[in-house]
PDB file as gemmi writes it, atoms N, CA and C in Angstrom:
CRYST1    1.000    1.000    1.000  90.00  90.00  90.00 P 1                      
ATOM      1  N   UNK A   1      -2.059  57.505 -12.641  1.00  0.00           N  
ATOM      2  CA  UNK A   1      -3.427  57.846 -12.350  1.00  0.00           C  
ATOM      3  C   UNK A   1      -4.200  56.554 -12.080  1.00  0.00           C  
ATOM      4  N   UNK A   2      -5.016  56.523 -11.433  1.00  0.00           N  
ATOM      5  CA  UNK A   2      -6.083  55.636 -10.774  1.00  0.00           C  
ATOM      6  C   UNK A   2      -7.439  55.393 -11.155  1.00  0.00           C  
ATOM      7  N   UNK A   3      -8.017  54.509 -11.337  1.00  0.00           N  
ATOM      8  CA  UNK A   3      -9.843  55.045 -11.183  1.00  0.00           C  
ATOM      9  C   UNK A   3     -10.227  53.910  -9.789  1.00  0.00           C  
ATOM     10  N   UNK A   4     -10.835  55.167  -8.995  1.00  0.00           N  
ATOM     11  CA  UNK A   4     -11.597  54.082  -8.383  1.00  0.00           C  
ATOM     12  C   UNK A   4     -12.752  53.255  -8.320  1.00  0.00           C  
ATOM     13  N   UNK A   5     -12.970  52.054  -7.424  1.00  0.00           N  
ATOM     14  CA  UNK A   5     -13.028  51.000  -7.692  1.00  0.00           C  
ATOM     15  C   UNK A   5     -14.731  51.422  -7.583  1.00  0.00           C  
ATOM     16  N   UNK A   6     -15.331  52.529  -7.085  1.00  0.00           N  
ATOM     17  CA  UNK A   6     -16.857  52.721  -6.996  1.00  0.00           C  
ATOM     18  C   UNK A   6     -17.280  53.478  -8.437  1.00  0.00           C  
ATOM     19  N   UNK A   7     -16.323  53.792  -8.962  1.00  0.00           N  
ATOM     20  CA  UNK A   7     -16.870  54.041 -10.273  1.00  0.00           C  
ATOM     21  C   UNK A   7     -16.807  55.384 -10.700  1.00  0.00           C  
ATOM     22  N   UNK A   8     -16.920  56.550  -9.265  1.00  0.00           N  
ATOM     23  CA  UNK A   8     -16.435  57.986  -9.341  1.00  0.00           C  
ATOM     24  C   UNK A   8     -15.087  58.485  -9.744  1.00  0.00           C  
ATOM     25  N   UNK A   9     -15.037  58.852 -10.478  1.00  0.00           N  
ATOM     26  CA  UNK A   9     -13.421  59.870 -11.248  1.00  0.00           C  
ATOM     27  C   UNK A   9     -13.517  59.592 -12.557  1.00  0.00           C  
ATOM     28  N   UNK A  10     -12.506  59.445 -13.070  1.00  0.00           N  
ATOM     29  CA  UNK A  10     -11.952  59.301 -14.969  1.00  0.00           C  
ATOM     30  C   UNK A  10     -12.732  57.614 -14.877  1.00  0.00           C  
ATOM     31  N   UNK A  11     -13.441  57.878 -15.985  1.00  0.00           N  
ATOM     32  CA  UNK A  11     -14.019  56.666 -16.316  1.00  0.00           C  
ATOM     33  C   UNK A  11     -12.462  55.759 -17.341  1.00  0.00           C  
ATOM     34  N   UNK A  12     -12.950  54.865 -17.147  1.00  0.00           N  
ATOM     35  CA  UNK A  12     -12.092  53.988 -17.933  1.00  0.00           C  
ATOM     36  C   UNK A  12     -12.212  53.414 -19.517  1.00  0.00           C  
ATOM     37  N   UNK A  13     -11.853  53.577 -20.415  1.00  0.00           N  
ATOM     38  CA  UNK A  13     -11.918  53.683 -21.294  1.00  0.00           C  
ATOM     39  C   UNK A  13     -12.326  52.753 -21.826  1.00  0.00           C  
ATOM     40  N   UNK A  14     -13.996  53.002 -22.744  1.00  0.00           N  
ATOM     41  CA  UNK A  14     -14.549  51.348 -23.133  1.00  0.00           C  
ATOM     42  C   UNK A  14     -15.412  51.000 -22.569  1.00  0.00           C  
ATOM     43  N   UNK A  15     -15.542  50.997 -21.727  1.00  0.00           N  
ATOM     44  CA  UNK A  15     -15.801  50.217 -20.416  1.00  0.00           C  
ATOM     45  C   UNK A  15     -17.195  50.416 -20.233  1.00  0.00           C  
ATOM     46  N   UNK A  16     -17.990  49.528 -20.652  1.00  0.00           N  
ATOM     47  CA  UNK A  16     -19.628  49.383 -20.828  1.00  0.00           C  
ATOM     48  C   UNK A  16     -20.054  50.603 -22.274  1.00  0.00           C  
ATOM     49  N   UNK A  17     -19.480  50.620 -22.432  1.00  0.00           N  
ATOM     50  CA  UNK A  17     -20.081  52.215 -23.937  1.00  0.00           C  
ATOM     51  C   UNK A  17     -20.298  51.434 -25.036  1.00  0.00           C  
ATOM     52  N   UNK A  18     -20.020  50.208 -25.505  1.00  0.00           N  
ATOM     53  CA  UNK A  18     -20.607  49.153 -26.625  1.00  0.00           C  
ATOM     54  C   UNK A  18     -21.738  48.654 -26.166  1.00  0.00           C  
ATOM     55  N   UNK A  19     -22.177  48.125 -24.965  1.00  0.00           N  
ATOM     56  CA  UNK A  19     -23.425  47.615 -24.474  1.00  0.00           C  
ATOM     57  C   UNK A  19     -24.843  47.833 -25.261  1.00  0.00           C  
ATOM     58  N   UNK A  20     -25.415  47.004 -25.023  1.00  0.00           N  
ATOM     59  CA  UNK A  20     -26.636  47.573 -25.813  1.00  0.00           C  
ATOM     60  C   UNK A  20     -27.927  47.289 -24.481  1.00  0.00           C  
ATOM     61  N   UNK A  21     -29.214  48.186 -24.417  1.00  0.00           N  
ATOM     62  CA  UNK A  21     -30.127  47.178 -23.661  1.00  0.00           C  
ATOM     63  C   UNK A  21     -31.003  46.976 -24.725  1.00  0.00           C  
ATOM     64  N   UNK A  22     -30.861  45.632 -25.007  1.00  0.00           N  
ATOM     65  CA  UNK A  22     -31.997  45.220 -25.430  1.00  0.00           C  
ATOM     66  C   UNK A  22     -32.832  44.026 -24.506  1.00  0.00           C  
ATOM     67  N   UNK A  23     -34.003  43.333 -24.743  1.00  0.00           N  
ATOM     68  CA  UNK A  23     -34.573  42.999 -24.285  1.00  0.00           C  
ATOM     69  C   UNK A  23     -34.248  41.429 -24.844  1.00  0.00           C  
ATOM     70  N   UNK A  24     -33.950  40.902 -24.080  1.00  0.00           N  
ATOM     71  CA  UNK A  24     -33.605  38.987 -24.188  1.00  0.00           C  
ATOM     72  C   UNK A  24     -34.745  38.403 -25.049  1.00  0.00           C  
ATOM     73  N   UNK A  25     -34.930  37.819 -26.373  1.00  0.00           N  
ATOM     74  CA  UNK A  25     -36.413  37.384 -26.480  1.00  0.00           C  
ATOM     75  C   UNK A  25     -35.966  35.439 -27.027  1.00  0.00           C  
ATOM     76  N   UNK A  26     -36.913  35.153 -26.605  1.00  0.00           N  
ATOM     77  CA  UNK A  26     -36.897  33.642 -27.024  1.00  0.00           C  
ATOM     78  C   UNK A  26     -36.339  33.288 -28.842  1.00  0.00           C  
ATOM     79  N   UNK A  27     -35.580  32.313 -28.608  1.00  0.00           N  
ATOM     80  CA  UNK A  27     -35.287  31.602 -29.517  1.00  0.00           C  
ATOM     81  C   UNK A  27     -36.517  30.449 -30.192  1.00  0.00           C  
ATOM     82  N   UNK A  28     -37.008  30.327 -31.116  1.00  0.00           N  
ATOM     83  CA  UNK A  28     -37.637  29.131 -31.758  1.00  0.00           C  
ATOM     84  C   UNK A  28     -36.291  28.160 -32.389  1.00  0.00           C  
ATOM     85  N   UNK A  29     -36.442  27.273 -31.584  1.00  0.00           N  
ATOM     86  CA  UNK A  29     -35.922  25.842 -32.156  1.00  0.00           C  
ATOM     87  C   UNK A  29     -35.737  25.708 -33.997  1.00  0.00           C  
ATOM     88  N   UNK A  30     -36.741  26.177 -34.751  1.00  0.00           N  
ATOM     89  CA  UNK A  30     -36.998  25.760 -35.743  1.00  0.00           C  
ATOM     90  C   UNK A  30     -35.751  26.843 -36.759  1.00  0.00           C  
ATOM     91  N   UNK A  31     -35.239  28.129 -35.718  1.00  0.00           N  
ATOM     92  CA  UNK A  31     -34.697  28.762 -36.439  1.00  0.00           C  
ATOM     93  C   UNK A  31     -33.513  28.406 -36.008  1.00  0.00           C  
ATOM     94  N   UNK A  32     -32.590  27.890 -35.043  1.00  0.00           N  
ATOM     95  CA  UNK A  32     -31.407  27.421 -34.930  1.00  0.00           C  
ATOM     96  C   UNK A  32     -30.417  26.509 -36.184  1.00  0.00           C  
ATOM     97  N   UNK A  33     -29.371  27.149 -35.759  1.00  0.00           N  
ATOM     98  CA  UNK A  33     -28.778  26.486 -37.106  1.00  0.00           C  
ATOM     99  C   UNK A  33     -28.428  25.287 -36.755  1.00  0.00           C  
ATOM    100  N   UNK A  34     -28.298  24.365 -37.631  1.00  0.00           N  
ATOM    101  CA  UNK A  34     -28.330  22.835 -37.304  1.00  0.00           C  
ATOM    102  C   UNK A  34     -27.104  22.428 -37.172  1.00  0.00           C  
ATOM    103  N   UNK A  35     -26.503  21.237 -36.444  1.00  0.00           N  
ATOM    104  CA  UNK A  35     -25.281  21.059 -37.321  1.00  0.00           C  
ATOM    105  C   UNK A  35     -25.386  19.846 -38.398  1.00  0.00           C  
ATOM    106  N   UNK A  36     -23.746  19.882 -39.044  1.00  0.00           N  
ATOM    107  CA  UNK A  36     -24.138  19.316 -40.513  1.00  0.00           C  
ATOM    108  C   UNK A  36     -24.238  17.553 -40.254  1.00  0.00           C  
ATOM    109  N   UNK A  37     -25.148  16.934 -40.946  1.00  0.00           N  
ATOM    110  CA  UNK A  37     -25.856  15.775 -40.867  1.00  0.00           C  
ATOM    111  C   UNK A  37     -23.866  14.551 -40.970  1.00  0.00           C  
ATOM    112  N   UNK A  38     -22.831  15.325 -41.738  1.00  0.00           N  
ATOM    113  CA  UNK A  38     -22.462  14.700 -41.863  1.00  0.00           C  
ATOM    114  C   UNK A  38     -20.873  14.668 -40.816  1.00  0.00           C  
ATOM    115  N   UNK A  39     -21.247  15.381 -39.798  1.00  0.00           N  
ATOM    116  CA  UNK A  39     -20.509  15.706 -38.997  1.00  0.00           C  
ATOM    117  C   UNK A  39     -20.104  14.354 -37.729  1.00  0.00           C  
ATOM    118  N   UNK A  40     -18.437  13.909 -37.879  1.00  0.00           N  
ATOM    119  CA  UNK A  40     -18.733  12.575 -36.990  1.00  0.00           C  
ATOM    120  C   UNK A  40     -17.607  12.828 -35.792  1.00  0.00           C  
ATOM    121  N   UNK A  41     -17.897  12.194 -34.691  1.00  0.00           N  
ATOM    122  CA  UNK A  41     -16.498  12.317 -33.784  1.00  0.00           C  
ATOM    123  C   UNK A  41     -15.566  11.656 -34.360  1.00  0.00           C  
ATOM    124  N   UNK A  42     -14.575  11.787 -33.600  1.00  0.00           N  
ATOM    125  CA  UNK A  42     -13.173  10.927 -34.258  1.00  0.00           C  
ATOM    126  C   UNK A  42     -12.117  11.062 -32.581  1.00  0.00           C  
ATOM    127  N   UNK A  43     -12.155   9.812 -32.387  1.00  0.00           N  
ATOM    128  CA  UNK A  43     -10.530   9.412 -31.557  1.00  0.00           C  
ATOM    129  C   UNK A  43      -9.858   8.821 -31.981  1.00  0.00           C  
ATOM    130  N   UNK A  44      -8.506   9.111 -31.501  1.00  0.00           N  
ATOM    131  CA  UNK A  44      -7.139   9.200 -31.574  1.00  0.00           C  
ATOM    132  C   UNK A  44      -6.882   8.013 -30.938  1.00  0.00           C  
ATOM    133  N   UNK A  45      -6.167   7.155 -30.935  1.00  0.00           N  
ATOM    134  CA  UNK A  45      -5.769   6.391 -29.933  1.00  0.00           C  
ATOM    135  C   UNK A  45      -4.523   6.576 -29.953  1.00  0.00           C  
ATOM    136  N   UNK A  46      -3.722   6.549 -28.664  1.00  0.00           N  
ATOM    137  CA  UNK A  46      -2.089   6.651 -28.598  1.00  0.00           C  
ATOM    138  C   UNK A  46      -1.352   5.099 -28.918  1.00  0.00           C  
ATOM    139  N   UNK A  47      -0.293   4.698 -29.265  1.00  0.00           N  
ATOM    140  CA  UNK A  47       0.448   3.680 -28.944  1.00  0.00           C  
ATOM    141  C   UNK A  47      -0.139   2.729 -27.588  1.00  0.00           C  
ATOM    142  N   UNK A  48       0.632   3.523 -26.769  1.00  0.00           N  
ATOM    143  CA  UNK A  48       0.183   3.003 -25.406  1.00  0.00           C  
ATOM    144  C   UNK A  48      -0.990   2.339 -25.200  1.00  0.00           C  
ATOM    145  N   UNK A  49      -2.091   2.971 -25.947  1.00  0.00           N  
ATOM    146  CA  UNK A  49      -3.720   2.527 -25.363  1.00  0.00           C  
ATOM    147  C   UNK A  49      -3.521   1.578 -26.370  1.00  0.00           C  
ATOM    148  N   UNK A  50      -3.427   1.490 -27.758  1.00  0.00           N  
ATOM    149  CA  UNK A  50      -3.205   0.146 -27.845  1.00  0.00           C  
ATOM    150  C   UNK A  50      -3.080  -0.669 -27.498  1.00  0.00           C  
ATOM    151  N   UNK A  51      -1.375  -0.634 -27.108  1.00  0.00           N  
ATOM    152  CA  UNK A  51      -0.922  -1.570 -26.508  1.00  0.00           C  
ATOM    153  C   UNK A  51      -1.790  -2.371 -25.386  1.00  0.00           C  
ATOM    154  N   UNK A  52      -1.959  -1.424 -24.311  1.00  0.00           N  
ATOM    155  CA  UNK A  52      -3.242  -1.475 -23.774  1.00  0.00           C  
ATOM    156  C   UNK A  52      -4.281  -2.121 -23.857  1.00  0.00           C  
ATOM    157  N   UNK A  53      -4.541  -1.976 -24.493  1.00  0.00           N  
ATOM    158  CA  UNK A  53      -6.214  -2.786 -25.374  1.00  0.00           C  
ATOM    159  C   UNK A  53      -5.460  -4.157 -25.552  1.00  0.00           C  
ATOM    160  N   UNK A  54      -4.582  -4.480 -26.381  1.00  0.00           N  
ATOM    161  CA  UNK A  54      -3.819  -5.958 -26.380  1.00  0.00           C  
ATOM    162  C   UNK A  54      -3.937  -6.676 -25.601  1.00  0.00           C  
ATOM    163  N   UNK A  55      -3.148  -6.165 -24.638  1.00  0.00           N  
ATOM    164  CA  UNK A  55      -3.113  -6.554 -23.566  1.00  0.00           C  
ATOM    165  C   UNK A  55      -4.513  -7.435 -22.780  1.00  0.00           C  
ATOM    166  N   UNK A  56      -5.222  -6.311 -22.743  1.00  0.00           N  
ATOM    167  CA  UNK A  56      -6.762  -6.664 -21.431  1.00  0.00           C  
ATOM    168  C   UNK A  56      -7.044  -7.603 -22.938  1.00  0.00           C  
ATOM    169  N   UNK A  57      -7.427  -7.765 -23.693  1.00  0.00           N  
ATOM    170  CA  UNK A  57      -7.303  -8.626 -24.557  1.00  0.00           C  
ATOM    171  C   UNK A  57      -7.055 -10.356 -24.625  1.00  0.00           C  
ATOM    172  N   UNK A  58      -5.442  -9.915 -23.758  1.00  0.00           N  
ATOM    173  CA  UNK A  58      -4.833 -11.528 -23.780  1.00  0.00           C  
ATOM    174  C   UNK A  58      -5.027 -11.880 -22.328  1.00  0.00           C  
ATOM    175  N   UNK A  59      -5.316 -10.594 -21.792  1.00  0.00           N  
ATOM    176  CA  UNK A  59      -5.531 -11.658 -20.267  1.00  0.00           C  
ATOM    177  C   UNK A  59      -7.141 -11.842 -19.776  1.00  0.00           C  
ATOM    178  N   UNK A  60      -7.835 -11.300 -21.080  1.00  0.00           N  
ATOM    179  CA  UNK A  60      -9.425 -11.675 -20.835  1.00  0.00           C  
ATOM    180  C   UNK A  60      -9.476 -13.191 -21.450  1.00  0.00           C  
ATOM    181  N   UNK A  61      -8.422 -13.249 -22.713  1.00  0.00           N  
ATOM    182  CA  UNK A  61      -8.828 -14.510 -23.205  1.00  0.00           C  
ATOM    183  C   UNK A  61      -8.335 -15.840 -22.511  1.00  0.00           C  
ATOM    184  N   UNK A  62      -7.215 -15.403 -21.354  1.00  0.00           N  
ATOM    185  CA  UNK A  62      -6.143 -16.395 -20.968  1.00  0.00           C  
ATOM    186  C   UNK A  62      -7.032 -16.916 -19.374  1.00  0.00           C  
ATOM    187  N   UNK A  63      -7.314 -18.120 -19.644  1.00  0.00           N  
ATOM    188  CA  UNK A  63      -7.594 -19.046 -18.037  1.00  0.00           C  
ATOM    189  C   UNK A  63      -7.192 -18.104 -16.817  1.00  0.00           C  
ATOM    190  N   UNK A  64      -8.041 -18.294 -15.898  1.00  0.00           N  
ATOM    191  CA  UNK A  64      -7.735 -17.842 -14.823  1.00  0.00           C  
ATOM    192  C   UNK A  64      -6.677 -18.579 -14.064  1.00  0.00           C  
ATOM    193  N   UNK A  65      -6.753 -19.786 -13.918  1.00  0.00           N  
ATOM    194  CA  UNK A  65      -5.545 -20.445 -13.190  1.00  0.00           C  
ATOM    195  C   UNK A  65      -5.290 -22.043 -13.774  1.00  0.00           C  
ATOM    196  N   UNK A  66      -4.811 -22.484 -14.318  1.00  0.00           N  
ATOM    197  CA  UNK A  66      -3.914 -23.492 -14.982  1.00  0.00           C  
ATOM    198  C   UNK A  66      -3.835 -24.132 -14.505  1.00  0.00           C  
ATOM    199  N   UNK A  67      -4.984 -25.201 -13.934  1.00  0.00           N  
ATOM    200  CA  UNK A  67      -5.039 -26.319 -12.879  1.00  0.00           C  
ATOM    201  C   UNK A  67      -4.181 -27.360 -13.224  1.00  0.00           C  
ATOM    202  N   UNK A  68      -3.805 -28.441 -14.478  1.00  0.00           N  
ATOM    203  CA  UNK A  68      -2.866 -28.808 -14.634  1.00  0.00           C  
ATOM    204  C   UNK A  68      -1.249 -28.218 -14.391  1.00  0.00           C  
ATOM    205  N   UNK A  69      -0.790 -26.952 -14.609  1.00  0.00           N  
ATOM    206  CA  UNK A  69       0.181 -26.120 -14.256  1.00  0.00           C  
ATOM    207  C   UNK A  69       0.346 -26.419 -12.457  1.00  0.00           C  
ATOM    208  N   UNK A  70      -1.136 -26.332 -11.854  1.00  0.00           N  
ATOM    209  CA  UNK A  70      -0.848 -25.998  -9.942  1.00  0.00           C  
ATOM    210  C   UNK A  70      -0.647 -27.701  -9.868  1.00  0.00           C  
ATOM    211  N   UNK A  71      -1.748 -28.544 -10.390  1.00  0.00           N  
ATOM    212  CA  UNK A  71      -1.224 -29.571  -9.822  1.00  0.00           C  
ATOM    213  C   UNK A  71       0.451 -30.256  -9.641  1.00  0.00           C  
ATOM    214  N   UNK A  72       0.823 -30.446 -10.917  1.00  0.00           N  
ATOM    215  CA  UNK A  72       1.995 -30.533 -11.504  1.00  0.00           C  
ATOM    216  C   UNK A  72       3.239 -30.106 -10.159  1.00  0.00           C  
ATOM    217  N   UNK A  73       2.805 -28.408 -10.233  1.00  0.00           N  
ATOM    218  CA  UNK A  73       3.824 -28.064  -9.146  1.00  0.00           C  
ATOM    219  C   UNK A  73       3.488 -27.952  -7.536  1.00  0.00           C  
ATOM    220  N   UNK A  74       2.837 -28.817  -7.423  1.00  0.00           N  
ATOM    221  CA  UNK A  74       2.389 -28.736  -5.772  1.00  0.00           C  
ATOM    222  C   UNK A  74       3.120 -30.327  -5.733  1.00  0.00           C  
ATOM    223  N   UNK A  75       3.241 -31.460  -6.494  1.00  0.00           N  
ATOM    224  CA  UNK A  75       3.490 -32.892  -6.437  1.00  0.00           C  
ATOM    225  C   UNK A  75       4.558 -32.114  -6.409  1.00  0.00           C  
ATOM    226  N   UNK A  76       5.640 -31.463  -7.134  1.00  0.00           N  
ATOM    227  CA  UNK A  76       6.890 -31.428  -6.924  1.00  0.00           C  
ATOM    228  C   UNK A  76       7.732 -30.889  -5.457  1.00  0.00           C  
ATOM    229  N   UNK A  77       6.577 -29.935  -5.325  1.00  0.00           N  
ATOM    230  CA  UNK A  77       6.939 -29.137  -4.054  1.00  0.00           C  
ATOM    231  C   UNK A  77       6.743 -30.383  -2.718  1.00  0.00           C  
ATOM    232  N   UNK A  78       5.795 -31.085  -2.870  1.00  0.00           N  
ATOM    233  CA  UNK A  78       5.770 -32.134  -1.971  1.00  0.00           C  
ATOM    234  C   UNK A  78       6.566 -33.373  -1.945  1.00  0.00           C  
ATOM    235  N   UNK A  79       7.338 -33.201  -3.243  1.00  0.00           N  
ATOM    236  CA  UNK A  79       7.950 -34.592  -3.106  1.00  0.00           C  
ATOM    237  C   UNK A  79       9.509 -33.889  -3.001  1.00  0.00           C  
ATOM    238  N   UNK A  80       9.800 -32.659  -2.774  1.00  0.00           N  
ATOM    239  CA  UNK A  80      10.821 -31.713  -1.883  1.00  0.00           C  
ATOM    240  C   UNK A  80      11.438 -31.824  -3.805  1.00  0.00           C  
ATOM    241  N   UNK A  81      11.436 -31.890  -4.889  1.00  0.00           N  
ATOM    242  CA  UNK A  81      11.927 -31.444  -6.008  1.00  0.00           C  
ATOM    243  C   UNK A  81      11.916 -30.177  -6.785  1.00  0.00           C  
ATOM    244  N   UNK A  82      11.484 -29.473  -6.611  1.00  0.00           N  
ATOM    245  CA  UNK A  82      10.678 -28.282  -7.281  1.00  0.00           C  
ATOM    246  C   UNK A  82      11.838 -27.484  -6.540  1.00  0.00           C  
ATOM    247  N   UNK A  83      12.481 -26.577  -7.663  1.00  0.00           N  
ATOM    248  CA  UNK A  83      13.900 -25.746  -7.561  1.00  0.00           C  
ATOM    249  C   UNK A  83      13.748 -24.607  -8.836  1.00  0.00           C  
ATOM    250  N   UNK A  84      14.118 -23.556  -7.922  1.00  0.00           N  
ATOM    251  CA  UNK A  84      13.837 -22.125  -8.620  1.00  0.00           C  
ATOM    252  C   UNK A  84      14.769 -21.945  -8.968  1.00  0.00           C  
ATOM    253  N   UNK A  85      15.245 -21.185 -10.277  1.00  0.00           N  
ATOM    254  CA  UNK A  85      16.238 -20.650 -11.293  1.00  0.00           C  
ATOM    255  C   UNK A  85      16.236 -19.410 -10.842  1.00  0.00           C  
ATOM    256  N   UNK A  86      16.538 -18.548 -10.072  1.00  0.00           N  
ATOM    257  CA  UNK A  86      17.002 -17.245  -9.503  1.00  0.00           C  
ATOM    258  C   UNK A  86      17.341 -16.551 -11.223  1.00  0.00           C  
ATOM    259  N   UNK A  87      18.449 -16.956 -11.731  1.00  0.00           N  
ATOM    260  CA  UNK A  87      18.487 -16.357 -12.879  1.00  0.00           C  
ATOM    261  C   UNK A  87      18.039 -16.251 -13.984  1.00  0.00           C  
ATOM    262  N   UNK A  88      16.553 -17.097 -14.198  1.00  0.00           N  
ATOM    263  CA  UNK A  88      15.895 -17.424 -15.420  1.00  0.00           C  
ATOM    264  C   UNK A  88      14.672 -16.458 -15.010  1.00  0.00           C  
ATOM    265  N   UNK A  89      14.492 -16.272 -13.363  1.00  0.00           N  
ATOM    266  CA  UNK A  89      13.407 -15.413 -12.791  1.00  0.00           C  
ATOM    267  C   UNK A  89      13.498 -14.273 -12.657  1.00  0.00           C  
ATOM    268  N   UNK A  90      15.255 -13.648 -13.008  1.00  0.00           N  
ATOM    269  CA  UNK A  90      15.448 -12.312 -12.836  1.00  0.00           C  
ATOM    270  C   UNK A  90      15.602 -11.976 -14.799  1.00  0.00           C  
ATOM    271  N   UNK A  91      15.860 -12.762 -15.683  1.00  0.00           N  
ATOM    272  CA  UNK A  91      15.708 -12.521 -16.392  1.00  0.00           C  
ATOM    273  C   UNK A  91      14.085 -12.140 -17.363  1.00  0.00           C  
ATOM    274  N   UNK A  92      13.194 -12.857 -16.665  1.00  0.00           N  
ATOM    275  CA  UNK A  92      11.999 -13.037 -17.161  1.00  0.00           C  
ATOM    276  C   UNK A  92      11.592 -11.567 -16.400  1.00  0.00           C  
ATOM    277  N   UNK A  93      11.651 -10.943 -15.268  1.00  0.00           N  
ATOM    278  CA  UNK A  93      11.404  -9.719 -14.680  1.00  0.00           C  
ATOM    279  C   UNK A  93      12.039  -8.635 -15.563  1.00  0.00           C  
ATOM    280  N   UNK A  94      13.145  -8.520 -16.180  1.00  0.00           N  
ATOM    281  CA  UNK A  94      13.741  -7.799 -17.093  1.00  0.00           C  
ATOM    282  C   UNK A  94      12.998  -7.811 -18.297  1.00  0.00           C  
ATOM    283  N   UNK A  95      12.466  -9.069 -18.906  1.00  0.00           N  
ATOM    284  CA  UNK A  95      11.992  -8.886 -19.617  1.00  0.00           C  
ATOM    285  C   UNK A  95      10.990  -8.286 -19.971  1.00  0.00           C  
ATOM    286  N   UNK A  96       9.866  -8.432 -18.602  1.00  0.00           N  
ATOM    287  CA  UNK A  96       8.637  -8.149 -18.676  1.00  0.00           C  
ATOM    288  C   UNK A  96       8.963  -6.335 -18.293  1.00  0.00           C  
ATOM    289  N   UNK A  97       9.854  -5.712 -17.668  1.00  0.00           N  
ATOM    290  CA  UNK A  97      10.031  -4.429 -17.501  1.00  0.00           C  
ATOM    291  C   UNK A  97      10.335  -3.993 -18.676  1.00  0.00           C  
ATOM    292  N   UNK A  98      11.359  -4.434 -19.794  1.00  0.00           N  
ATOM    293  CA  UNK A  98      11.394  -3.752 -21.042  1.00  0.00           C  
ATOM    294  C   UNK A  98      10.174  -3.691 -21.996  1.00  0.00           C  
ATOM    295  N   UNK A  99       9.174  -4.920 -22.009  1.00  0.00           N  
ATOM    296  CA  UNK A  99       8.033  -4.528 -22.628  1.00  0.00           C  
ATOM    297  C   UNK A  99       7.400  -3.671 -22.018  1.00  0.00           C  
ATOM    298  N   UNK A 100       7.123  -3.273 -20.807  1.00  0.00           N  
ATOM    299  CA  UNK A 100       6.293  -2.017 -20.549  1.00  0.00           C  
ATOM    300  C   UNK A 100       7.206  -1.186 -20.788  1.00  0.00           C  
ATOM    301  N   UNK A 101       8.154  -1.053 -20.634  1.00  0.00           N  
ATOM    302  CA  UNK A 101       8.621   0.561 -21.297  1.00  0.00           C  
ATOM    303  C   UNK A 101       8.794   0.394 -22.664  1.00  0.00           C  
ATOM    304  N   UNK A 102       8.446  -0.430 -23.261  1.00  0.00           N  
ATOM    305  CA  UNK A 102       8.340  -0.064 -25.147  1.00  0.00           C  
ATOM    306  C   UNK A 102       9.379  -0.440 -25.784  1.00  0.00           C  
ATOM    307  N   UNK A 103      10.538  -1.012 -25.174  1.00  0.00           N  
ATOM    308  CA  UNK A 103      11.988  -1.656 -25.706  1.00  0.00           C  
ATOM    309  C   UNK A 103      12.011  -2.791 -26.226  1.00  0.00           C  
TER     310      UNK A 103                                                      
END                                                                             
């Protein structure tokens, strides 16, 4: 069986018969219930955001660029000495990938 959708046939059971009309009337402020004075937020922080936070932390506190460090290696690069460790640079990339994943 069906009811259709204009509202004519077997009413549907429920269906507006609790309603009430009453008339909407203003609320006074003074009668609202309050909430309690001693009520506080609270966050969670995860691991991660920690970590996180550390982080922006050490690279807010850390120099922007290490002018003794550039000088240093620009004399080397110019005086044709300055030689990269392929394997001390793939190790340091490993490294820095296991600290972001948490290992």
């Amino acid at each position: 069986m069906t009811n259709k959708i204009s509202g004519l046939g077997p009413q549907a059971s429920g269906v507006g018969a609790s309603r009430r009309n009453e008339p909407v009337r203003a609320v006074d402020p003074a009668e609202r219930p309050r909430e309690a004075a001693t009520a506080h937020d609270q966050v969670t922080l995860t691991g991660t955001s920690r970590q996180l936070q550390k982080l922006a932390a050490a690279v807010a506190a850390a120099p922007e660029v290490d002018l003794r460090r550039v000088e240093a290696l620009r004399a080397l690069i110019e005086k044709g000495h300055y030689e990269l460790d392929a394997l001390r640079i793939a190790d340091r990339i490993l490294d820095f990938e296991r600290e972001l994943a948490g290992r």
